[in-house]
C-alpha positions as CSV (number, residue, x, y, z in Angstrom):
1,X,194.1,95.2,39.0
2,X,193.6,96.0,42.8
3,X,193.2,93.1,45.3
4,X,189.4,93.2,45.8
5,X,188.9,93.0,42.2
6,X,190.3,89.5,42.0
7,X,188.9,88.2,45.2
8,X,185.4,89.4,43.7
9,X,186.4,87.6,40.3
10,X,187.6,84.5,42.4
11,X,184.5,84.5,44.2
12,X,182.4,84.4,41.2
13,X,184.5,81.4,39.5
14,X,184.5,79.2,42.2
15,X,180.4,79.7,42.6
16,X,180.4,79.1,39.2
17,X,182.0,75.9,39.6
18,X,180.1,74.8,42.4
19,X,177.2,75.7,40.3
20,X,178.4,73.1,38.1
21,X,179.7,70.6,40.1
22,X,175.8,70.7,41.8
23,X,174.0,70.6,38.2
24,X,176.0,67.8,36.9
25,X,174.9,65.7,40.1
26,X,171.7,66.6,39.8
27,X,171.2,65.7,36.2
28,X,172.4,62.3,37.4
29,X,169.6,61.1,40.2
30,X,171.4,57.7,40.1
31,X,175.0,58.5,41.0
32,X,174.4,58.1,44.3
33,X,170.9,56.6,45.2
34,X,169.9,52.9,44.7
35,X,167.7,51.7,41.7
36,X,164.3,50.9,44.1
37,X,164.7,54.7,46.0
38,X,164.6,56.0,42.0
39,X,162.0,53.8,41.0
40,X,159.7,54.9,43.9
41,X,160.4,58.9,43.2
42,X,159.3,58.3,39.8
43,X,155.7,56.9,40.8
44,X,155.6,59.4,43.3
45,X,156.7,62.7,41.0
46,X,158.1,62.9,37.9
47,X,161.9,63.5,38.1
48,X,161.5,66.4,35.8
49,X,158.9,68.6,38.0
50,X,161.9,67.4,40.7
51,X,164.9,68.9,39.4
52,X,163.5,72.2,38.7
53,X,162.4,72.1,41.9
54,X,165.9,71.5,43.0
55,X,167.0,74.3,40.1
56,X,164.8,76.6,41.7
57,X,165.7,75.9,45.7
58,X,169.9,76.2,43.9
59,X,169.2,79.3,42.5
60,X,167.3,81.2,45.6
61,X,170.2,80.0,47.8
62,X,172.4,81.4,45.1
63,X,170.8,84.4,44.6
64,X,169.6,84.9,47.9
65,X,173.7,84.6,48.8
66,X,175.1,86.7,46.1
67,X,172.8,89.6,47.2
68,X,174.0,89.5,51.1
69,X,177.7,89.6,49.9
70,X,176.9,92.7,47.5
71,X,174.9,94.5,50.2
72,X,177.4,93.5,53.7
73,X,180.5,94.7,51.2
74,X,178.7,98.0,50.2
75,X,177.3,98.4,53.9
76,X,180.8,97.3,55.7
77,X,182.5,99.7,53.8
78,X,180.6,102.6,54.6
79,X,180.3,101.6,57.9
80,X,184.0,101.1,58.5
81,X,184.3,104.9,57.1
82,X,181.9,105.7,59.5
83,X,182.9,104.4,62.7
84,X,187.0,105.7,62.0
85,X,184.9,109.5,62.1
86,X,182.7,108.5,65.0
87,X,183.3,105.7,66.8
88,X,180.0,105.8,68.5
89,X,177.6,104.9,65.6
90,X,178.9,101.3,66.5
91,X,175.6,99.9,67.5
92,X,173.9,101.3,64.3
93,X,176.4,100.1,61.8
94,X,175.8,96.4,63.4
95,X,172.0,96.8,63.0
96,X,172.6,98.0,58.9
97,X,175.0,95.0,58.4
98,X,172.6,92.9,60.3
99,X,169.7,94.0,58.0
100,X,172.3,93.2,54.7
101,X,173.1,89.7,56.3
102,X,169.6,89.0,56.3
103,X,168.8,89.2,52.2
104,X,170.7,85.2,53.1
105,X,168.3,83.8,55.1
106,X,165.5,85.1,53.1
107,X,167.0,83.5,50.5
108,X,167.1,79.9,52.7
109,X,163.9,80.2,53.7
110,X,162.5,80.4,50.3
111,X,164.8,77.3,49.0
112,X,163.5,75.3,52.2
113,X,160.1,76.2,51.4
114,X,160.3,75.0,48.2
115,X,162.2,71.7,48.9
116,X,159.2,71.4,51.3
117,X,157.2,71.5,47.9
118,X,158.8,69.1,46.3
């Protein structure tokens, strides 16, 4: 197996795992906040409508993350094997990674505005 191969498949385990880690403390609302905080988020929303709220906000992040890591690896590569043939594209391959980068913050800014939802 070559190197980037396993650094993708490490990448993917440990996101898994956070994944988990993050849906196991979310299923449990009371792990870490005090009965009279739960008590008025229940009158206010129903937990349920909450957490897939919070599901949702997870999975744009996730998503949103994933795709910028796809796109700034595919970009970055080509753009490496550009700028060893002409060192003067520079500026350009900044903008293109730039551009990939962004697919992350789109991705924040759609879990924010849904947190801002909730």
């Amino acid at each position: 197996m070559s190197k980037s191969v396993l650094v993708a498949g490490s990448l993917f385990v440990s996101a898994v795992l956070v994944a988990v880690l993050a849906s196991v403390l979310l299923w449990q609302p009371q792990a870490f906040a005090q009965g009279e905080v739960v008590e008025i988020a229940e009158r206010v929303m129903d937990p349920s409508v909450q957490r897939w709220g919070f599901v949702a906000a997870a999975l744009a992040t996730t998503v949103g993350a994933l795709g910028a890591a796809y796109a700034v690896a595919t970009v970055g590569a080509a753009s490496v094997g550009a700028l060893a043939e002409k060192p003067e594209l520079f500026g350009k391959v900044i903008i293109l990674v730039g551009l990939a980068e962004g697919i992350a913050i789109y991705g924040l800014i759609v879990s924010v505005l849904i947190l801002n939802k909730i």
